[in-house]
ZAKE-407278 format. One record per residue (C-alpha): x, y, z. Coordinates in Angstrom, 1 decimal. Example, Ala and Ser with C-alpha at 12.3 -4.5 7.8 and 13.67 -1.06 7.14 Angstrom:
<atoms>
<atom east="12.3" north="-4.5" up="7.8"/>
<atom east="13.7" north="-1.1" up="7.1"/>
</atoms>
This chain:
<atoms>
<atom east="-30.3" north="-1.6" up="22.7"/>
<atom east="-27.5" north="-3.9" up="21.6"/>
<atom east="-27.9" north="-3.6" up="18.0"/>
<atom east="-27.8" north="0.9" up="18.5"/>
<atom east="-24.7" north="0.4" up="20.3"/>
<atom east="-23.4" north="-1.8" up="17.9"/>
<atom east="-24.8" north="0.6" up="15.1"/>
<atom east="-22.4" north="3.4" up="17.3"/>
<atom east="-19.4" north="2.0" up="17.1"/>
<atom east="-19.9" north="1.7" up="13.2"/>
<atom east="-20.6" north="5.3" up="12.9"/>
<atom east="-17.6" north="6.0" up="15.3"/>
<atom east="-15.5" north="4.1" up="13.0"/>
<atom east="-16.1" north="5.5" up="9.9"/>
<atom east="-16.6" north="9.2" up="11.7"/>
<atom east="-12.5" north="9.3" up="12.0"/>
<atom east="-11.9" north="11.5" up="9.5"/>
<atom east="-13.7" north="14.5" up="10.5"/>
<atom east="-12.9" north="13.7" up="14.1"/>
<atom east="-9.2" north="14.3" up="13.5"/>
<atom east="-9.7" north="17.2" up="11.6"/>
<atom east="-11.4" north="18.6" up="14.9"/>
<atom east="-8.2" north="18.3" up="16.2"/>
<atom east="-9.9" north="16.9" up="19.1"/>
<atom east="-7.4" north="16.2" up="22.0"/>
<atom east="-8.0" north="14.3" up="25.2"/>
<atom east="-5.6" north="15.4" up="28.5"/>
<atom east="-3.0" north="12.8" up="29.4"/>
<atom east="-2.7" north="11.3" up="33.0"/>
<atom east="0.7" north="10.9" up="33.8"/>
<atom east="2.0" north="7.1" up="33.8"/>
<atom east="1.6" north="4.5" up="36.8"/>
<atom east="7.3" north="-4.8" up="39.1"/>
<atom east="6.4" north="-9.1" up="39.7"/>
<atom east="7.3" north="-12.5" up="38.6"/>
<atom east="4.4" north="-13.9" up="36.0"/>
<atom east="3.2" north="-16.9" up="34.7"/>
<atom east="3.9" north="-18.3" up="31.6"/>
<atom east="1.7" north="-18.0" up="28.4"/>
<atom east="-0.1" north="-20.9" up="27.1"/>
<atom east="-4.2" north="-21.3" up="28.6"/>
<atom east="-6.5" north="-22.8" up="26.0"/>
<atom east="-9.4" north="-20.6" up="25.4"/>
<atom east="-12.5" north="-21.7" up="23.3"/>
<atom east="-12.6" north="-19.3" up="20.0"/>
<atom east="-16.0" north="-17.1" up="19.0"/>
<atom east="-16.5" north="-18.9" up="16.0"/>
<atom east="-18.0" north="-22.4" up="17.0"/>
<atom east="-15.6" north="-23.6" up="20.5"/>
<atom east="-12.6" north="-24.9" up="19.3"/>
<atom east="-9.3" north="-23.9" up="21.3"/>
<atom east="-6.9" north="-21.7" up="21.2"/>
<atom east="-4.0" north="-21.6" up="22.7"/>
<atom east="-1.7" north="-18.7" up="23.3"/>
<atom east="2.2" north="-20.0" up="22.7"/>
<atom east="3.7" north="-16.9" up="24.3"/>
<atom east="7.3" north="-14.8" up="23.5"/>
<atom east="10.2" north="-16.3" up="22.4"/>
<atom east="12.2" north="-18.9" up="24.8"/>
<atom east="14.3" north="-16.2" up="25.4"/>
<atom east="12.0" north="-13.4" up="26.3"/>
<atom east="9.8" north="-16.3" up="28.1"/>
<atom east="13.2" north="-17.3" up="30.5"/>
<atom east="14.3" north="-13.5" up="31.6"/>
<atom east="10.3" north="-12.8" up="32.4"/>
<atom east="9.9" north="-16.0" up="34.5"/>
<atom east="12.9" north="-15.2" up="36.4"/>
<atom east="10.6" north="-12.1" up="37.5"/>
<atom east="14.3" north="-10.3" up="38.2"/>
<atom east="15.4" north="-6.1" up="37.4"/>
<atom east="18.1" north="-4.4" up="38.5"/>
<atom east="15.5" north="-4.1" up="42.1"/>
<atom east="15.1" north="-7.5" up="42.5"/>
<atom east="12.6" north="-9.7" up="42.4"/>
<atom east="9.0" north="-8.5" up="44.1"/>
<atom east="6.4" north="-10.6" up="45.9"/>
<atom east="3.6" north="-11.8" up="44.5"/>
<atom east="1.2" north="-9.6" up="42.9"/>
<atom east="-1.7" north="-10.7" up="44.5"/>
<atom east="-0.2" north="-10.1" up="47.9"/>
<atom east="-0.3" north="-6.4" up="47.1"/>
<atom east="-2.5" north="-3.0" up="48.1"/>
<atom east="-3.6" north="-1.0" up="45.0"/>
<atom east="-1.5" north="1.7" up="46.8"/>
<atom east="1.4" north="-0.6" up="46.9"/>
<atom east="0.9" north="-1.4" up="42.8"/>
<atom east="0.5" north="2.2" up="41.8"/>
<atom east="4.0" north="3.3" up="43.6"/>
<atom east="5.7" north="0.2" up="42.5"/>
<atom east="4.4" north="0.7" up="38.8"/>
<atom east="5.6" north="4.3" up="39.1"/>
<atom east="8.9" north="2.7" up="40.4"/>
<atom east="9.0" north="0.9" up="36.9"/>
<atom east="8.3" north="3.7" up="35.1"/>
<atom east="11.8" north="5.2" up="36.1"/>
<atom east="13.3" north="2.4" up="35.2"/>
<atom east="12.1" north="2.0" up="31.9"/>
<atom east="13.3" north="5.8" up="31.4"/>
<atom east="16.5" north="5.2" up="32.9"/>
<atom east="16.6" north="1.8" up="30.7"/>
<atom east="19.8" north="0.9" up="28.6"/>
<atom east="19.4" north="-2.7" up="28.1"/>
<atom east="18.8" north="-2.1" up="23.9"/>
<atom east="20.1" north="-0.2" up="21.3"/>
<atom east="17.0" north="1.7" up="21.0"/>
<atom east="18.0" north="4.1" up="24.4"/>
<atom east="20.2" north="5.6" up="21.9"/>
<atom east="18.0" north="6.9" up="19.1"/>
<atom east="15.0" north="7.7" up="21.7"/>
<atom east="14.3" north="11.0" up="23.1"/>
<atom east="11.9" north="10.2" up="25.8"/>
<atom east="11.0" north="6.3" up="26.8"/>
<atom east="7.4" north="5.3" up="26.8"/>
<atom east="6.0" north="3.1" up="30.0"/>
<atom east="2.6" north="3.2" up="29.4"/>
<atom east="-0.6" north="4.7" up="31.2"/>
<atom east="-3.8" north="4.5" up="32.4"/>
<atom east="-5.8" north="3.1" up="35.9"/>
<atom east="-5.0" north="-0.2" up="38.0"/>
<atom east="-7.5" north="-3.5" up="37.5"/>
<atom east="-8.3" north="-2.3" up="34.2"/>
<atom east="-11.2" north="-4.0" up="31.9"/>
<atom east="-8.6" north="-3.7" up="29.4"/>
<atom east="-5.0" north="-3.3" up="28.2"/>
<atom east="-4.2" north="-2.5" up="25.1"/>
<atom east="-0.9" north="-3.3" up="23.9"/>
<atom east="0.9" north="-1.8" up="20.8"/>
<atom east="4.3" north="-2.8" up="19.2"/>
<atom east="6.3" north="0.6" up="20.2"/>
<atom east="6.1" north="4.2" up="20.4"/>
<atom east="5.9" north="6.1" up="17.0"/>
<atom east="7.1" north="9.9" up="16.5"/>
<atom east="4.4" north="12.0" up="19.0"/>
<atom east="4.7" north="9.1" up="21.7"/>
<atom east="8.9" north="9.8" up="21.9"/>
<atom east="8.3" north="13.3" up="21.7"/>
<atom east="6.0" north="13.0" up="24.6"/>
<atom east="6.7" north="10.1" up="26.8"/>
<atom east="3.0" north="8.3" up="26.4"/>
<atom east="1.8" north="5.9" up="24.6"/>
<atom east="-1.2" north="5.9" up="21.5"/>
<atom east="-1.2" north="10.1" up="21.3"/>
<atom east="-0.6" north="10.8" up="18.1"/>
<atom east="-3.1" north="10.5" up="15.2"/>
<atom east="-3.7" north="6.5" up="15.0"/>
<atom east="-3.8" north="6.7" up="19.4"/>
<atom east="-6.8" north="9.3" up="19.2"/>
<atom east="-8.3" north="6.6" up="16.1"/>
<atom east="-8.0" north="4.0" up="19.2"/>
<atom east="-9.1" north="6.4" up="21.9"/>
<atom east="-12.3" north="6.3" up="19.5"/>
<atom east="-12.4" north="2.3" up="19.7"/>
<atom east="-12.5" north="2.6" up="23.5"/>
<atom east="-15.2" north="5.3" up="23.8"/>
<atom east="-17.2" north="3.5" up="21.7"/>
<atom east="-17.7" north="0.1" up="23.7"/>
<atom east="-17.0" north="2.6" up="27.3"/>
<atom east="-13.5" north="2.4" up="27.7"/>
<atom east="-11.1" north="4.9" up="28.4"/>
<atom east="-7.4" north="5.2" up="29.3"/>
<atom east="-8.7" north="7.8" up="31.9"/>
<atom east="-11.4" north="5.5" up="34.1"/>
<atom east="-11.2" north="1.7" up="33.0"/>
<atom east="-8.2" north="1.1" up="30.4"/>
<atom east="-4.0" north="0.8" up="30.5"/>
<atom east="-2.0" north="1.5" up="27.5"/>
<atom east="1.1" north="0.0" up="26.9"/>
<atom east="3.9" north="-1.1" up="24.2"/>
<atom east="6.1" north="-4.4" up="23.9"/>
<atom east="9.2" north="-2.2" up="23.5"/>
<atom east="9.2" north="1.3" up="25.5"/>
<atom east="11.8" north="3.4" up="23.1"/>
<atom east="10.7" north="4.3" up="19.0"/>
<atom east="12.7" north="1.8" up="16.9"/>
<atom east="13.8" north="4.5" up="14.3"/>
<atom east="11.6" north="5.4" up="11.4"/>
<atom east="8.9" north="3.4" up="13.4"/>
<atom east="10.7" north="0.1" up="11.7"/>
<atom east="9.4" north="-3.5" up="13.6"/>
<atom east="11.3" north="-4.3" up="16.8"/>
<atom east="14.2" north="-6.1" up="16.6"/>
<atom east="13.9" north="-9.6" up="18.2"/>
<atom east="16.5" north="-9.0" up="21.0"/>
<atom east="14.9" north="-5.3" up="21.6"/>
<atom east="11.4" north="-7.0" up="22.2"/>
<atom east="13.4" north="-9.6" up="24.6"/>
<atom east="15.0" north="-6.9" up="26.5"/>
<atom east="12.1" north="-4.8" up="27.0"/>
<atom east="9.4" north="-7.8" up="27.7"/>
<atom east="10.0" north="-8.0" up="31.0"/>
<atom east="9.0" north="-4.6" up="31.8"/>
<atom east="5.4" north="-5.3" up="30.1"/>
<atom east="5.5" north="-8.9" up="32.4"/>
<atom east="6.0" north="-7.0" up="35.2"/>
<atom east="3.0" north="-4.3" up="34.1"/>
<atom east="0.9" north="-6.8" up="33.5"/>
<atom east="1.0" north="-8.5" up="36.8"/>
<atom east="0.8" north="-5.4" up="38.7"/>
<atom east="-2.3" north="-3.7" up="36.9"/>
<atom east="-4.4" north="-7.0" up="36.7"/>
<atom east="-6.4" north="-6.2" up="33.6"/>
<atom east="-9.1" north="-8.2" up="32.9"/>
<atom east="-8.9" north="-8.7" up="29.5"/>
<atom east="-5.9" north="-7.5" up="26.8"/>
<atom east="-6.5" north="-6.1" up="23.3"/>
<atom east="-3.2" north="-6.4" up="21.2"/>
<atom east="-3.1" north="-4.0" up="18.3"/>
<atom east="-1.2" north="-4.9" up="15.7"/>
<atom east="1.0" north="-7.8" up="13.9"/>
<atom east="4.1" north="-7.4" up="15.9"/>
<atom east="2.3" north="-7.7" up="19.5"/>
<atom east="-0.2" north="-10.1" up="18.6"/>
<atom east="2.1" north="-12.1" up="17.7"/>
<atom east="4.4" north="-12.2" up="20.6"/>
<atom east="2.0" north="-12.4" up="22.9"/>
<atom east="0.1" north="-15.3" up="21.3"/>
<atom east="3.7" north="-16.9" up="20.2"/>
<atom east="2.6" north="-17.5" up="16.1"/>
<atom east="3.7" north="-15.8" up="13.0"/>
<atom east="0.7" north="-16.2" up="11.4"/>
<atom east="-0.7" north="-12.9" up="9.9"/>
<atom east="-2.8" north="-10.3" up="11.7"/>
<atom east="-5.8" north="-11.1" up="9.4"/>
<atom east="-5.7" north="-14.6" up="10.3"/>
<atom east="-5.0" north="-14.3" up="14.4"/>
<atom east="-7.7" north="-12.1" up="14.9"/>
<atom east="-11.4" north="-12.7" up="15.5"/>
<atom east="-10.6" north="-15.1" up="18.3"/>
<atom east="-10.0" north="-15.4" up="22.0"/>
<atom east="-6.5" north="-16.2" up="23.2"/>
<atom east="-5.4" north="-16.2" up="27.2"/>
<atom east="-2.4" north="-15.4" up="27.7"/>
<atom east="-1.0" north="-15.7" up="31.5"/>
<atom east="-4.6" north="-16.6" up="32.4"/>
<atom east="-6.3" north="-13.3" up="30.9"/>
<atom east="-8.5" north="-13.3" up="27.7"/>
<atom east="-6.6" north="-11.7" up="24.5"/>
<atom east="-8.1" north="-10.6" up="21.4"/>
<atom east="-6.1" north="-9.4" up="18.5"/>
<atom east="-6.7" north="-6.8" up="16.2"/>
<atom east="-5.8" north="-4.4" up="13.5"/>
<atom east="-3.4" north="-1.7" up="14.9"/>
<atom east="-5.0" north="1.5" up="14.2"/>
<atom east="-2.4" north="3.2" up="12.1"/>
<atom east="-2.8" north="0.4" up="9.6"/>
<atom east="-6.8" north="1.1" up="9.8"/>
<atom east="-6.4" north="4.6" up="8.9"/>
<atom east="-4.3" north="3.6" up="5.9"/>
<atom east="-6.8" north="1.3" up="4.7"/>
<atom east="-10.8" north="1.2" up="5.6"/>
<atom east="-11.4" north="-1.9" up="4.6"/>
<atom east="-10.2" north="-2.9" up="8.1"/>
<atom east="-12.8" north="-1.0" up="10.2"/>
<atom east="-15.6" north="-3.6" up="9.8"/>
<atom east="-13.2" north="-6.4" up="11.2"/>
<atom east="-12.2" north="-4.3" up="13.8"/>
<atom east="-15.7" north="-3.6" up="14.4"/>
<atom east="-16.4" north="-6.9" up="15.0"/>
<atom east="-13.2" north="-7.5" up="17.4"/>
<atom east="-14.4" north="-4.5" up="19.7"/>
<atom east="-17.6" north="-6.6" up="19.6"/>
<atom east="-16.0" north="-9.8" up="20.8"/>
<atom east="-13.8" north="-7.6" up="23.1"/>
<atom east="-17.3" north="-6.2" up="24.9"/>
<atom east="-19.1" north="-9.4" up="24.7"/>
<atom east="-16.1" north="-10.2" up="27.0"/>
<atom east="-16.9" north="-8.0" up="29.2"/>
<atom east="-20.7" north="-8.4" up="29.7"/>
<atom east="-20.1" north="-12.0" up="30.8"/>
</atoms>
C-alpha cells in the first residue's frame, strides 16, 4: 500500500506536463488576527535525530509580530477562540491586507493576495509572493506552478478546498516577480503571524528559497534546508522546492518527491 502511493505521487510528478496542457482548472473558494510566539523549537531531522532549530524572521519582522498589534488592535488569544470567531476575524484580515499600504508594493499591485483555504488545516503552504495570475486574481498558487502544487497536494490527500491553507510572506506581486525586499517581507509578516495563529495548521510546507528561509531564519540554500523538519512557533516545517522552479528544471521532482514523503509521514504519526 505505501510503496503504490508513493509510486503515485512519482507518476503525478512527472505527469505535469500533459496535465497543464489539459488546461485543467480547479474552482477557487473565496479567502478566510493574534499575537504569536516566537520561532525557535528544536525538532529532530529525518535523516538520523539530530536538531534543528528554526531561527525565525529578521529581529525586525520578529519585534512588530510579537507585539501581535494592526491598525485593530491587538486580539485575544487564539486558543480562546470559536472556529466561527477565526473564520470572521481572518476575513477581517483579509480586508486589511487589501486595504494595506504599509510597502511600496500597494503601488504596483492590482489586487492584494491574503491567502485561502479551510481553518485547522493539516497543512499550510507558504510561498514568497503572488506572481502575474495571483495579482490578476486576488489568490494565491493559481497560475501554472499553483496547479503544479495543487498536484503535490492531491497526491498525498491534500487540498486547498477540504484540509489545506495557502498563503504568501508578502501579499502584493513585487514587480516582475523579483525577491521581496527585506522591509516589504517585514511589513507584511505580521499579517501571515496573525494567519498562522488563527488557522492552527498542523504542519507548514514552505515552498521556495525566500520563505524557507524566513521562516527558518538561515540563508543557507534551498537545496541544503530541505529534507528536514524545522518547528517554527511550535508547528512542524518542511522546506521544499517552490514549484515554479520545478517546472523549470525536473531534476527537482524526485527531491520534492521525497519532501511530500516526509511531509505525509508527518501526518500519519
Amino acid at each position: 500500500m505505501k510503496m503504490q502511493a508513493e509510486d503515485r505521487l512519482w507518476e503525478l510528478l512527472n505527469d505535469i506536463d500533459d496535465y497543464l496542457e489539459g488546461g485543467f482548472r480547479r474552482p477557487h473558494a473565496s479567502p478566510v488576527r493574534l499575537p504569536v510566539s516566537s520561532a525557535a523549537a528544536p525538532s529532530a531531522n529525518s535523516r538520523g535525530g539530530s536538531v534543528e532549530t528554526a531561527r525565525g524572521p529578521s529581529p525586525a519582522a520578529a519585534e512588530v509580530a510579537a507585539a501581535g498589534e494592526t491598525e485593530a488592535g491587538a486580539p485575544e488569544a487564539a486558543e480562546l477562540l470559536d472556529p466561527a470567531e477565526r473564520k470572521r476575524r481572518l476575513s477581517e484580515l483579509a480586508a486589511r491586507v487589501t486595504a494595506c499600504t504599509h510597502c511600496k508594493l500597494h503601488k504596483t499591485r492590482r489586487k492584494a493576495v491574503p491567502g485561502m483555504g479551510v481553518i485547522d488545516p493539516l497543512v499550510m503552504v507558504i510561498g514568497e509572493g503572488p506572481g502575474a495570475d495571483e495579482d490578476a486574481s486576488g489568490l494565491p498558487f493559481v497560475g501554472r506552478a499553483g496547479q503544479y502544487l495543487d498536484k503535490w497536494l492531491e497526491a498525498i490527500d491534500l487540498s486547498r478546498h477540504k484540509n489545506a491553507y495557502i498563503a504568501n510572506i508578502v501579499k502584493c506581486r513585487p514587480p516582475n516577480n523579483r525577491d521581496p525586499e527585506p522591509a516589504e517581507s517585514e511589513a507584511c509578516f505580521p499579517y501571515l503571524m496573525e494567519q498562522i495563529a488563527l488557522v492552527r495548521p498542523k504542519t507548514i510546507l514552505t515552498v521556495g528559497r525566500v520563505a524557507s528561509q524566513i521562516l527558518i531564519g538561515r540563508f543557507d540554500s534551498i537545496g541544503s534546508l530541505r529534507g528536514r523538519v524545522y518547528q517554527f512557533s511550535g508547528i512542524p516545517l518542511v522546506p521544499t522546492y517552490h514549484p515554479s522552479g520545478v517546472l523549470r528544471n525536473p531534476g527537482y521532482r524526485r527531491p520534492v518527491w521525497e519532501d511530500m514523503k516526509l511531509l505525509r509521514s508527518i501526518l500519519t504519526r
